[in-house]
C-alpha positions as protocol buffer text, in pm:
chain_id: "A"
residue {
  index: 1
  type: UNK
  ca { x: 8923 y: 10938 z: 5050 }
}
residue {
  index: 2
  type: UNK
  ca { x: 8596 y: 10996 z: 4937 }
}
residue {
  index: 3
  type: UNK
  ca { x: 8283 y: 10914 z: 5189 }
}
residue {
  index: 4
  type: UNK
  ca { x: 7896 y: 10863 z: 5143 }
}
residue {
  index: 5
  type: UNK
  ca { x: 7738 y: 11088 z: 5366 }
}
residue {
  index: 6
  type: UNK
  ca { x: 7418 y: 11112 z: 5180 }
}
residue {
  index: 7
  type: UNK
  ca { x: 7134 y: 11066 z: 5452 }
}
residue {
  index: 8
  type: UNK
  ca { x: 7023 y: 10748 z: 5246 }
}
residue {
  index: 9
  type: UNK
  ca { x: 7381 y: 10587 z: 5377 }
}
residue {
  index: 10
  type: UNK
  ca { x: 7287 y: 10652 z: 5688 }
}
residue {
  index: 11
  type: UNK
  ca { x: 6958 y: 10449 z: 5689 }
}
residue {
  index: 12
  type: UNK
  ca { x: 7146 y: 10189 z: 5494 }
}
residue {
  index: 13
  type: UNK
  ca { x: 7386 y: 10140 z: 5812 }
}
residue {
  index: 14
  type: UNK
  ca { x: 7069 y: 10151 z: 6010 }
}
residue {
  index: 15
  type: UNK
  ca { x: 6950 y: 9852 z: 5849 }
}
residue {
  index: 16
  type: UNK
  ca { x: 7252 y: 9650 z: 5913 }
}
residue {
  index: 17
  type: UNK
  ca { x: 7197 y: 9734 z: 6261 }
}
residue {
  index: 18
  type: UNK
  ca { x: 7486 y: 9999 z: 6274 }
}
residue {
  index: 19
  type: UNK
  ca { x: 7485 y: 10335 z: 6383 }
}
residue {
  index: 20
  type: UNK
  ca { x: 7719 y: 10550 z: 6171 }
}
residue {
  index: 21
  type: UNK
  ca { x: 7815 y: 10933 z: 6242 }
}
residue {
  index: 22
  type: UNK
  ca { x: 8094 y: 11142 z: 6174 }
}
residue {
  index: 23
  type: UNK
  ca { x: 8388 y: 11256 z: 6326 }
}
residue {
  index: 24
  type: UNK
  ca { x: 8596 y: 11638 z: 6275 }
}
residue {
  index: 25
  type: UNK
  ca { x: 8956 y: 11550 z: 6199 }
}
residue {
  index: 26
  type: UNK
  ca { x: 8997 y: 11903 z: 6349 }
}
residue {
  index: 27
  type: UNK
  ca { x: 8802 y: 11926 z: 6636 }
}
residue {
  index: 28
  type: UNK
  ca { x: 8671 y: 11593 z: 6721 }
}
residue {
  index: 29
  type: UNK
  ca { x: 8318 y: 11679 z: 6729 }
}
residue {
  index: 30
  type: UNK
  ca { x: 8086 y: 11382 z: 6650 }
}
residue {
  index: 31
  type: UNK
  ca { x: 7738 y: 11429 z: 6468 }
}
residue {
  index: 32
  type: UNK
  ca { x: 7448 y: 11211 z: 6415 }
}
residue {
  index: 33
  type: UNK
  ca { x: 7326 y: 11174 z: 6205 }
}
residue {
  index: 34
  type: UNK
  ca { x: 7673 y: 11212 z: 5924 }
}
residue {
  index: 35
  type: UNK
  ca { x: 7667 y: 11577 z: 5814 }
}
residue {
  index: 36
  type: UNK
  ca { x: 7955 y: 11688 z: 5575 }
}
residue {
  index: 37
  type: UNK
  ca { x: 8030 y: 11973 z: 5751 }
}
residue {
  index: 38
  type: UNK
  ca { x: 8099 y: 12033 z: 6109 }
}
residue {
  index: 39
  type: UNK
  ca { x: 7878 y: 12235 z: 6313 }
}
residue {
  index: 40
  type: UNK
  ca { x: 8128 y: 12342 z: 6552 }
}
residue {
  index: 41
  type: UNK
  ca { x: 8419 y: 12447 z: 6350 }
}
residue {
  index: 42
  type: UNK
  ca { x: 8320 y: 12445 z: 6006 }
}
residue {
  index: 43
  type: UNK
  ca { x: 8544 y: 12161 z: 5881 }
}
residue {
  index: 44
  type: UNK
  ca { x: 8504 y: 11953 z: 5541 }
}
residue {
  index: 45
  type: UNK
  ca { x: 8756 y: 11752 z: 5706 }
}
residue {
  index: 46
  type: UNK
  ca { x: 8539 y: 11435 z: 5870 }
}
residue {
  index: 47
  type: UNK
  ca { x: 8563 y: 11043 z: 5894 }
}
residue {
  index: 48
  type: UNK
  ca { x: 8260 y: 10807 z: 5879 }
}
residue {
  index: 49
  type: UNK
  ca { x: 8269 y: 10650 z: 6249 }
}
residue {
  index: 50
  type: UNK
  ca { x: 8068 y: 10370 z: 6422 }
}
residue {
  index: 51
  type: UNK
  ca { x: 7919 y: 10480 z: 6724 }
}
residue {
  index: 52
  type: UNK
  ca { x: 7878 y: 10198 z: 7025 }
}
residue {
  index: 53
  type: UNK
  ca { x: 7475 y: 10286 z: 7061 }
}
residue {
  index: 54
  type: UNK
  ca { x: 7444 y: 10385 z: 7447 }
}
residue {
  index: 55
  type: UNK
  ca { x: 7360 y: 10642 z: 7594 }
}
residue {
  index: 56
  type: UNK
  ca { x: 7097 y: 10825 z: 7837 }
}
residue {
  index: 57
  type: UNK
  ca { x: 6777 y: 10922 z: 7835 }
}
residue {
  index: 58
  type: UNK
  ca { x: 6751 y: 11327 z: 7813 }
}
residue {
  index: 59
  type: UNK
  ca { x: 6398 y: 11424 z: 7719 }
}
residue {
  index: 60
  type: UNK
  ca { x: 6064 y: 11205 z: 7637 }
}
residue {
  index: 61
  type: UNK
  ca { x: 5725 y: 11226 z: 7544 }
}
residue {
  index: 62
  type: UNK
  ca { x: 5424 y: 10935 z: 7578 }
}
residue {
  index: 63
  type: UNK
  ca { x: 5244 y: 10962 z: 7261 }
}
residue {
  index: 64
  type: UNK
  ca { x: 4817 y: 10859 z: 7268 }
}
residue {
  index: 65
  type: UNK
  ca { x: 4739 y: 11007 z: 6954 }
}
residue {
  index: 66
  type: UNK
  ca { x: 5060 y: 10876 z: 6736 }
}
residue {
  index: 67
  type: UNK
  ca { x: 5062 y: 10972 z: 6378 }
}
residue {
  index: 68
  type: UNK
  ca { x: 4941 y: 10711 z: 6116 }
}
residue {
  index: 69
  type: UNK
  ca { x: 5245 y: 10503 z: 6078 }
}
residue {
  index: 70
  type: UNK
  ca { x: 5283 y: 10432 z: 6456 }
}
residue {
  index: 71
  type: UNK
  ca { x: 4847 y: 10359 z: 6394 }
}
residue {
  index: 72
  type: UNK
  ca { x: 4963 y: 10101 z: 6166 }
}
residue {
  index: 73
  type: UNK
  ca { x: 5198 y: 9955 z: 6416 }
}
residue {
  index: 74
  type: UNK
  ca { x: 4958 y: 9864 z: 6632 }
}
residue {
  index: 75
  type: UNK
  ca { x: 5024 y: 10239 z: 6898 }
}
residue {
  index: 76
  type: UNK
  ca { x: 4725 y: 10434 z: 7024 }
}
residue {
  index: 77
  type: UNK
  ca { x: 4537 y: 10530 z: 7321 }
}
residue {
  index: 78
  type: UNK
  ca { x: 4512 y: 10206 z: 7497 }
}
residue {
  index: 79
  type: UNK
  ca { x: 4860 y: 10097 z: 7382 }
}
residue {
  index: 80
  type: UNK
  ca { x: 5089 y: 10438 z: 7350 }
}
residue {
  index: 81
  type: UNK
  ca { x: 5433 y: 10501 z: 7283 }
}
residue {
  index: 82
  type: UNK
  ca { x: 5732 y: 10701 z: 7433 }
}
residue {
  index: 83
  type: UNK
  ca { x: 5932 y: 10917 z: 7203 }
}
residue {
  index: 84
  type: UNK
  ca { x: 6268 y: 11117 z: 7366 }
}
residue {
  index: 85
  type: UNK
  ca { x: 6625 y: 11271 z: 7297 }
}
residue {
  index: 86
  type: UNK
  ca { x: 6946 y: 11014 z: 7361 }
}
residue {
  index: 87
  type: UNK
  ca { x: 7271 y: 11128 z: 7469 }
}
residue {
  index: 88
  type: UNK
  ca { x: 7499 y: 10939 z: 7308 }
}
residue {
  index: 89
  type: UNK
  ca { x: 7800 y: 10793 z: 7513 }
}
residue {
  index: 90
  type: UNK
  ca { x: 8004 y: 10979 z: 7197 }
}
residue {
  index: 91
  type: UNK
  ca { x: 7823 y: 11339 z: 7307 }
}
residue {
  index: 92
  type: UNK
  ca { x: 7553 y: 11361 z: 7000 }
}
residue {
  index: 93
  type: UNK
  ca { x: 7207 y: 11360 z: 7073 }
}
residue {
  index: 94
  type: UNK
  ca { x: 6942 y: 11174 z: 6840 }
}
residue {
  index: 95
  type: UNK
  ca { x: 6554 y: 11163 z: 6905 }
}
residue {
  index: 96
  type: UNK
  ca { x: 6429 y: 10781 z: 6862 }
}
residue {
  index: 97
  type: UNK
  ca { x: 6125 y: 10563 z: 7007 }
}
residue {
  index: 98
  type: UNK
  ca { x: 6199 y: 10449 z: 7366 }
}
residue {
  index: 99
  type: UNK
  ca { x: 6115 y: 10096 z: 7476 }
}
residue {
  index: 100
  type: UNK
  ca { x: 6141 y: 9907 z: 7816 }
}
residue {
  index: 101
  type: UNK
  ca { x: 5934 y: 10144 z: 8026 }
}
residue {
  index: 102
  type: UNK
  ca { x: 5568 y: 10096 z: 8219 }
}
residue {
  index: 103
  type: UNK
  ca { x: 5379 y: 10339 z: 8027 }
}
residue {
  index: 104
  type: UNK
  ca { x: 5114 y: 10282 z: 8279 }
}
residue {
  index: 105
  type: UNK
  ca { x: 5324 y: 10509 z: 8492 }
}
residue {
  index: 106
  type: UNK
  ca { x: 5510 y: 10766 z: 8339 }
}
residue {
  index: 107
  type: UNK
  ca { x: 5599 y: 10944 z: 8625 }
}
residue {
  index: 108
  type: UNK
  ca { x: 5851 y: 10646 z: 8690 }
}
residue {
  index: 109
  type: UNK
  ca { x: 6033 y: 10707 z: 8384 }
}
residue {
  index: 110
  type: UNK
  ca { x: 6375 y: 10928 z: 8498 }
}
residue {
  index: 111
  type: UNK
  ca { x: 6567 y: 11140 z: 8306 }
}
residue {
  index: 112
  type: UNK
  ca { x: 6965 y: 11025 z: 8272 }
}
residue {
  index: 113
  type: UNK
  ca { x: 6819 y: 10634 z: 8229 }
}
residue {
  index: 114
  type: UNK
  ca { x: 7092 y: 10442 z: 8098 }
}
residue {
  index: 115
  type: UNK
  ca { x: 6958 y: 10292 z: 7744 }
}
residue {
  index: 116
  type: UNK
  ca { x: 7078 y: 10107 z: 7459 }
}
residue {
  index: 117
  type: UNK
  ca { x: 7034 y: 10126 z: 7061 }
}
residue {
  index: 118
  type: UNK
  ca { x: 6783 y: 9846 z: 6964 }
}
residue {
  index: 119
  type: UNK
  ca { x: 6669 y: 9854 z: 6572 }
}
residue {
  index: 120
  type: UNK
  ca { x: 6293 y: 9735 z: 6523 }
}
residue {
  index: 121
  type: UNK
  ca { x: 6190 y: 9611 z: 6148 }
}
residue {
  index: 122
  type: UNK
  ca { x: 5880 y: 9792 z: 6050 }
}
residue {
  index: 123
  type: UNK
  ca { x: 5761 y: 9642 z: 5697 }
}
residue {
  index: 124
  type: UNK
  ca { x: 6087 y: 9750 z: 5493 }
}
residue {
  index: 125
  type: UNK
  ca { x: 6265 y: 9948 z: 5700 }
}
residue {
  index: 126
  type: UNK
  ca { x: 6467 y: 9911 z: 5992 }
}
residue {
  index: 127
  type: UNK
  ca { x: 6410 y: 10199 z: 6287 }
}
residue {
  index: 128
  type: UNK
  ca { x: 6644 y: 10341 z: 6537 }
}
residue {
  index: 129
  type: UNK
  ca { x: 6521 y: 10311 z: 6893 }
}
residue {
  index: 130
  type: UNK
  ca { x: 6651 y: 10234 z: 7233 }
}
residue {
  index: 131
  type: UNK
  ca { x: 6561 y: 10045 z: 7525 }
}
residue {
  index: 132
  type: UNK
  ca { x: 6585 y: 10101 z: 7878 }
}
């Protein structure tokens, strides 16, 4: 069978609101985003899977001085944004905008947060974030 793992298949599953990795045949390491070969035991030999978009919070970062397309989206000093690494309930991790947080108090924010894939339209494109 052959599969579309081109990283433009990827963001076309993101913008029907899936998230798509893959899965080794011979190890059963996932990755995200698709790769077509694994990183763990060098396998060709992967399926596309679905993955159920939860998992927890692992690393983040409030951004006041976002870059221009974050600007454009209305994030700055008075209204910043949180960036950090998910653990997915699968085992990859993925780095995506975080929502649902007081970023008034950042301190509050914990590390192993349960959170859950939520996909924002920005002009054309669909992004990959998650939400507490």
């Amino acid at each position: 069978m052959s599969v579309d793992l081109t990283i433009n298949s990827y963001f076309n599953e993101i913008k029907k609101k899936k998230i798509s990795g893959t899965q080794c045949k011979e190890c059963g390491r996932i990755h995200l985003p698709p790769r077509v070969i694994c990183d763990h035991c060098k396998s060709q030999n992967l399926d596309i899977i679905e993955l159920a978009g939860e998992g927890t919070l692992q690393a983040y970062s409030v951004v006041y001085v976002p870059n221009s397309k974050m600007v454009a989206a209305g994030f700055g000093r008075e209204n910043p944004n949180c960036v950090g690494i998910v653990k997915m309930s699968e085992g990859p991790m993925v780095s995506a905008e975080i929502y649902g947080f007081d970023l008034s108090e950042p301190e509050k924010i914990k590390i192993g947060t349960s959170v859950k894939a939520k996909f924002i339209e920005r002009g054309e494109s669909v992004i990959l974030a998650f939400e507490v």
